[in-house]
C-alpha positions as CSV (number, residue, x, y, z in Angstrom):
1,X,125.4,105.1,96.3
2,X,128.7,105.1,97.7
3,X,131.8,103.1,98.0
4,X,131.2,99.5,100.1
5,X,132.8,99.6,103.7
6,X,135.3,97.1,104.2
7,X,136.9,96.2,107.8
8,X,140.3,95.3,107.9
9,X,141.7,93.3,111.0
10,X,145.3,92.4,111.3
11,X,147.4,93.4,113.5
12,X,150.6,94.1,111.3
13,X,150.8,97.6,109.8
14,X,152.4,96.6,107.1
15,X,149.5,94.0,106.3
16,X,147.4,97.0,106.5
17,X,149.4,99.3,104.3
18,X,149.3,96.1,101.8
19,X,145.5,95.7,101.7
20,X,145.3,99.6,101.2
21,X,146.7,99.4,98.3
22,X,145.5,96.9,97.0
23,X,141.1,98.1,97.7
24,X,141.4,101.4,98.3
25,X,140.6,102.8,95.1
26,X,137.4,101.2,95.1
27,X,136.4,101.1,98.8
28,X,135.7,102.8,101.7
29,X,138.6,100.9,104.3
30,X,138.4,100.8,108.1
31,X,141.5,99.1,110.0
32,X,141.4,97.6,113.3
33,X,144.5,96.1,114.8
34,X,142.7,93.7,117.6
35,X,139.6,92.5,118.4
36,X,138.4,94.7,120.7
37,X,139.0,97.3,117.7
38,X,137.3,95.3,115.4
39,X,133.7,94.7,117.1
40,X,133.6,98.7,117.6
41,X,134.1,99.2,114.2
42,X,131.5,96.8,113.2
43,X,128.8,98.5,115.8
44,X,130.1,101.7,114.1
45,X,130.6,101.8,110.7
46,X,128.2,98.5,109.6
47,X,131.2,97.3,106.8
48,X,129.6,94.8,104.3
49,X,132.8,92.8,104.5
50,X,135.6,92.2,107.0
51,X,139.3,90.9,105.7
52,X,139.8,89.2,109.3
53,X,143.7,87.6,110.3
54,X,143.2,84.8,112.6
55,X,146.3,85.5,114.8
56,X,145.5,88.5,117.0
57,X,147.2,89.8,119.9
58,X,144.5,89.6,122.5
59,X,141.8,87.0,121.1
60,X,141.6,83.8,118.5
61,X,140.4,85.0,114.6
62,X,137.6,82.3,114.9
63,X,136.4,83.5,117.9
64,X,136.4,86.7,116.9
65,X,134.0,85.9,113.5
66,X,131.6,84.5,115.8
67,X,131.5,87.7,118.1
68,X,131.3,90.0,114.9
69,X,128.4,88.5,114.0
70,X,126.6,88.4,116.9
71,X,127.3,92.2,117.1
72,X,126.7,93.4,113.5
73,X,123.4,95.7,113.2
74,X,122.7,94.5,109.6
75,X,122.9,90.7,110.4
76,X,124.5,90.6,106.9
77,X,128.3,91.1,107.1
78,X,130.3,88.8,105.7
79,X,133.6,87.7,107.3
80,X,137.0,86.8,104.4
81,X,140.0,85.1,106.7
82,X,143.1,86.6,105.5
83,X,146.0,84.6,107.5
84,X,149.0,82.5,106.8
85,X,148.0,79.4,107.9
86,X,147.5,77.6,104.9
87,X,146.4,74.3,106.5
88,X,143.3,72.5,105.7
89,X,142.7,72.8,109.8
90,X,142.8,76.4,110.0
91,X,140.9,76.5,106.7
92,X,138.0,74.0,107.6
93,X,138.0,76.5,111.3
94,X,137.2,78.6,109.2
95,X,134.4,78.0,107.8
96,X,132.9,76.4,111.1
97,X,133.3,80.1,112.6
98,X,131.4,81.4,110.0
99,X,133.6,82.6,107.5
100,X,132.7,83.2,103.6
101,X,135.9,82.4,102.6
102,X,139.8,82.1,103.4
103,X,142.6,83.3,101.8
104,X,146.1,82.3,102.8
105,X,149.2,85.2,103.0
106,X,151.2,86.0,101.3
107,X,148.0,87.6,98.9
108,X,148.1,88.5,95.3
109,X,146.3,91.6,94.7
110,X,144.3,90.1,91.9
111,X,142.7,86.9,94.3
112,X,142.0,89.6,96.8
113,X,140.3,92.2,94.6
114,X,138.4,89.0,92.5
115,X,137.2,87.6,95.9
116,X,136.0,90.8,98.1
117,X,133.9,91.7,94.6
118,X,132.5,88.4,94.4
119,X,131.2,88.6,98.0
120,X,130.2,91.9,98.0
121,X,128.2,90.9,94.5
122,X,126.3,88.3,96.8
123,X,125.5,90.9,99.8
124,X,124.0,93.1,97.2
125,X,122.1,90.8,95.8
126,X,120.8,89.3,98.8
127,X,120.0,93.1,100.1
128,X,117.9,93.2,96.6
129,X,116.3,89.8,97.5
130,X,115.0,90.9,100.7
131,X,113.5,94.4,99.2
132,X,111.9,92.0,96.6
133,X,110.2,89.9,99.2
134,X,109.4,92.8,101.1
135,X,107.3,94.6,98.3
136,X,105.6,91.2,97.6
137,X,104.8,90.9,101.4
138,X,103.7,94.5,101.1
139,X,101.3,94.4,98.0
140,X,99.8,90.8,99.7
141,X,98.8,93.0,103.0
142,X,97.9,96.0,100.7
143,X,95.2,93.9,98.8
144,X,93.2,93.1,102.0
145,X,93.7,96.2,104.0
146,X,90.3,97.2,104.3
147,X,89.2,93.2,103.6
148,X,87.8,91.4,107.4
149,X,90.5,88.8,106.4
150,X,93.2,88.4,109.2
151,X,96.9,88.6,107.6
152,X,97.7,85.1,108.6
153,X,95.3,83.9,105.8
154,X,96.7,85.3,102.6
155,X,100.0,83.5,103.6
156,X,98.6,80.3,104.3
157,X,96.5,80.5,101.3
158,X,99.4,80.5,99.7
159,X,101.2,77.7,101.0
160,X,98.3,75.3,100.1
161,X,98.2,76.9,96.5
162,X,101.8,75.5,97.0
163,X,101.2,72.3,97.5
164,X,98.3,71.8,94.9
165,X,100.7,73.1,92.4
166,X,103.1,70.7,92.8
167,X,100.4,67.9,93.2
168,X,99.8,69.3,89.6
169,X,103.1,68.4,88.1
170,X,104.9,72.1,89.0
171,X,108.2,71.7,89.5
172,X,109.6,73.1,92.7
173,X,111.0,76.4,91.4
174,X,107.3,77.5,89.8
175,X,105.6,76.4,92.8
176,X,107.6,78.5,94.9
177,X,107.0,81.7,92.4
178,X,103.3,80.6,92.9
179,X,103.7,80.7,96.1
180,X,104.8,84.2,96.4
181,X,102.8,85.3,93.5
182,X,99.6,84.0,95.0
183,X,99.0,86.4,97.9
184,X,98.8,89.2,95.6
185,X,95.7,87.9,93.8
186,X,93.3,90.8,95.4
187,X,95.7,93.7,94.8
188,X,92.9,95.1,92.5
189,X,90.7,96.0,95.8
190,X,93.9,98.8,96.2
191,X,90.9,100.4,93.7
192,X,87.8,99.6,95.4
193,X,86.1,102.0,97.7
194,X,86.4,101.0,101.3
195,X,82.3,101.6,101.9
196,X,81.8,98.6,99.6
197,X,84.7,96.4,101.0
198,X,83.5,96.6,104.6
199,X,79.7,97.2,103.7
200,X,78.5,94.9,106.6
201,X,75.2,93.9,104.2
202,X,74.7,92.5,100.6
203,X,76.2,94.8,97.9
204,X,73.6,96.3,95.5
205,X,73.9,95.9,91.8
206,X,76.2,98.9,91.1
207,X,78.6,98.6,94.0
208,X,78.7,94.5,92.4
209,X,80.0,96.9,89.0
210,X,82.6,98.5,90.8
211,X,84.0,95.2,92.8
212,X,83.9,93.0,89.6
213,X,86.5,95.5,88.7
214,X,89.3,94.4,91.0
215,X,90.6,91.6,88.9
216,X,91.3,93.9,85.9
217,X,92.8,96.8,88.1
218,X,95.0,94.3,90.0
219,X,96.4,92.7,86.4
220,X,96.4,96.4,85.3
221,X,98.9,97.2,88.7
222,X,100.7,94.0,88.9
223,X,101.7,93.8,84.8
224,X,104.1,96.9,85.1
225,X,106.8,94.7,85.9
226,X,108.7,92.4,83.7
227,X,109.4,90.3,86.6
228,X,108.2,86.5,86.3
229,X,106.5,86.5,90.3
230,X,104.6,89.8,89.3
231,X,103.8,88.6,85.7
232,X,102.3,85.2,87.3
233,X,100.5,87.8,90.4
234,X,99.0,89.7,87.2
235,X,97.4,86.5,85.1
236,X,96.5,85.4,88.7
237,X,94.9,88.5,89.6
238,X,92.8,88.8,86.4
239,X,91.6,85.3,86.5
240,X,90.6,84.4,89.5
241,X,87.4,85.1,90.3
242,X,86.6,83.1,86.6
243,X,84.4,79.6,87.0
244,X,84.8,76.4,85.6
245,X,81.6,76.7,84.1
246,X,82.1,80.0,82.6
247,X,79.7,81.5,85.0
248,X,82.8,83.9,86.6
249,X,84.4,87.4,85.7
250,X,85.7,89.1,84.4
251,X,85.7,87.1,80.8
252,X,83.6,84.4,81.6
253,X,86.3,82.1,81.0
254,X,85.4,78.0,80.8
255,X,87.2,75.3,81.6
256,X,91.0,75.3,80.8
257,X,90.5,78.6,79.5
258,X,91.3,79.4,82.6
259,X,94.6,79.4,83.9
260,X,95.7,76.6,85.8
261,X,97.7,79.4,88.5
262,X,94.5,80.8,88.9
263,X,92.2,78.0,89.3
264,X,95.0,76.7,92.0
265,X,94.4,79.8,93.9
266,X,91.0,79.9,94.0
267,X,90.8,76.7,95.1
268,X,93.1,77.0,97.9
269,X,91.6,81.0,98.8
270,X,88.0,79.4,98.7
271,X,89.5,76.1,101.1
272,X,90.6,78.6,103.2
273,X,88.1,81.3,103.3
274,X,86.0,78.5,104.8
275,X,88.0,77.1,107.4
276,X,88.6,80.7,108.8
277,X,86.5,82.3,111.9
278,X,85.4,85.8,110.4
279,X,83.3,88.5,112.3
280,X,79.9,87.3,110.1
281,X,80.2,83.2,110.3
282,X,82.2,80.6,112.5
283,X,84.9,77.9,110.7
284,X,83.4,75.4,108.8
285,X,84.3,72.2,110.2
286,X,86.2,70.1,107.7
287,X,83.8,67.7,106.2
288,X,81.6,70.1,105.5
289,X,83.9,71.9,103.6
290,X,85.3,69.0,101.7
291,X,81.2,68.7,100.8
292,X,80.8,72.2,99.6
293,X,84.1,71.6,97.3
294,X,83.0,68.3,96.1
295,X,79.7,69.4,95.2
296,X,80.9,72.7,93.2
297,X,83.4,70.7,91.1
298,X,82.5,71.3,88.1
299,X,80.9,74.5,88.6
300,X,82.8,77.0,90.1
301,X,86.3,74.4,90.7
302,X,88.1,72.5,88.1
303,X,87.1,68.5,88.8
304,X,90.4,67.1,88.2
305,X,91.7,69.6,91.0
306,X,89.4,68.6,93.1
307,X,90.3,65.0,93.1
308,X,94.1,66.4,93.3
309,X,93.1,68.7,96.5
310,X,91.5,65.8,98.1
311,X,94.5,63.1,97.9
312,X,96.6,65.5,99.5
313,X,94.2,66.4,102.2
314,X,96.6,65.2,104.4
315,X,99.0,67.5,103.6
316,X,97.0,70.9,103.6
317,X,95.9,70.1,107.0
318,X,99.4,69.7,107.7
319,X,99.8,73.0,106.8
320,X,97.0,74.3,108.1
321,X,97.8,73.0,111.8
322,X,101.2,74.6,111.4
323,X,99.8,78.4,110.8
324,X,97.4,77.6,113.8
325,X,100.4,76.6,116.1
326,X,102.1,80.1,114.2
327,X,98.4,81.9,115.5
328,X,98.7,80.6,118.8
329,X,102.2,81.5,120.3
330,X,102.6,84.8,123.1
331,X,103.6,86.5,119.9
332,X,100.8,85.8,117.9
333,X,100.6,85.3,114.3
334,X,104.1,85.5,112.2
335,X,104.2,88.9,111.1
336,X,106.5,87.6,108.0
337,X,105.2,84.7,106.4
338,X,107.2,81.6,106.4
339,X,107.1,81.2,103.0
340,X,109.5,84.3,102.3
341,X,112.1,82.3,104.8
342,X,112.0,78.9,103.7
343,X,111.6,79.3,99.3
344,X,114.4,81.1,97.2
């Protein structure tokens, strides 16, 4: 990979000459002496950072920020004010504008070589954030390509496994993982032939073989990486088809045997499995649901979650009215699910 692309707007040459000196060895440096200069070079050469002065001949710094950013292809650059007003005016300005940060002239090399790496450290790591997020959202849609399932319900599965979890004492940080782990719970059906997911009858005995499977081929996927979201996804994936009772696969696992991740998930894919229209039944309406639930506690759902699922009814219809309104705009259903904009 090479060197990071850093903008440099000022409009003295010898402030120019300064900051080459000081970053070029490490960067790749662009210089722009006004602002019309500057939001060409961002259209053009996409820097990761910009060292902006606010004093420009032909327009205001702060103004300027604003304008970079609403011209930047990546919607990621950051913007550094490099000016000599040292004021806690100018400063505060800039900040409102949009800035990351302000340094005040005269610079020491060592501040400005410590604070571009800092900030470039953060637009890395938010670039690796969002490839994370995307290979989760990726793996969630790969698990139910060839499912009848509509895209919107893995997601809002996933916000009402949520909101169980942390009606079951999670704290905030491993719901969210849950939340973002839970969508990948049928990755296994990656190794299921698509004749038996979309068989439009009963499955026979030996295609029942090959989709009992799915569980141990999703762990078997999902277990490759040391990473705490896939490591839950995996246990998640193995156990979740597994009954309170013991009567599930792939272990016949009893009680809290089972995973607590998983027997969250199930709940809240079995919740919303129901209240979903699909090609072969209508939506249930809700209090026959809440009957079906009630009645398998014990059986195929952990009681105890049960009684937690229904005290925060309120909430998971909450929830599920906001994915509806989500379903319902010109656009149609969110392509990226909130829960990858809202949680870490």
């Amino acid at each position: 990979m090479g060197a990071k692309t850093i903008l440099i707007v000022d409009d003295e040459p010898a402030n120019l000459a300064l900051m080459d000196g000081i970053l070029a060895d490490d960067y790749t440096l662009v210089a722009a002496r006004n602002g019309a200069e500057a939001l060409a070079a961002v259209v053009k050469h996409q820097p990761a950072l910009v060292l902006l002065d606010v004093g420009l001949p032909d327009i205001d710094g702060y103004v300027l920020c604003r304008q970079i950013q609403q011209v930047d292809p990546t919607q990621r650059v950051q913007v550094i004010f490099v000016t000599g007003y040292s004021d806690a005016a100018h400063e505060a300005a800039g900040f409102d504008a949009g800035g990351v940060d302000y340094i005040v002239k005269p610079v020491l090399p060592q501040i400005v070589r410590a604070r571009v790496s800092s900030h470039l450290a953060r637009v890395q790591a938010t670039a690796l954030t969002q490839s994370y997020r995307d290979a989760i959202l990726m793996l969630g849609h790969a698990g139910h390509y060839n499912d009848t399932d509509t895209g919107a319900h893995i997601w809002r599965m996933a916000a009402y496994a949520r909101a169980l979890a942390l009606a079951c004492g999670w704290d905030a940080e491993r719901c969210d993982l849950l939340e973002l782990a839970a969508p990948m719970h049928d990755t296994g059906k990656l190794g299921v032939p698509q004749s038996i997911l979309r068989k439009p009858g009963p499955l026979d005995a030996q295609e029942w073989v090959v989709m009992r499977t799915h569980p141990q081929v999703g762990f078997d996927i999902l277990s490759k990486s040391d990473a705490a979201v896939f490591q839950l996804a995996a246990d998640v994936s193995l156990r979740h088809h597994e009954k309170w009772d013991g009567s599930g696969y792939p272990a016949g696992l009893k009680g809290n045997a089972i995973p607590q991740s998983a027997r969250i998930v199930t709940l809240a894919d079995v919740f919303d499995a129901l209240s979903m229209k699909r090609p072969y039944k209508e939506a249930w309406p809700i209090e026959k649901i809440m009957a079906h639930l009630q009645a398998d506690a014990g059986n195929h759902f952990d009681p105890e979650m049960i009684a937690l699922f229904i005290r925060i009814l309120p909430e998971i219809l909450q929830i599920q009215r906001c994915w509806d309104d989500a379903d319902h705009t010109p656009e149609g259903a969110a392509v990226r699910p909130p829960v990858l904009a809202m949680h870490g």
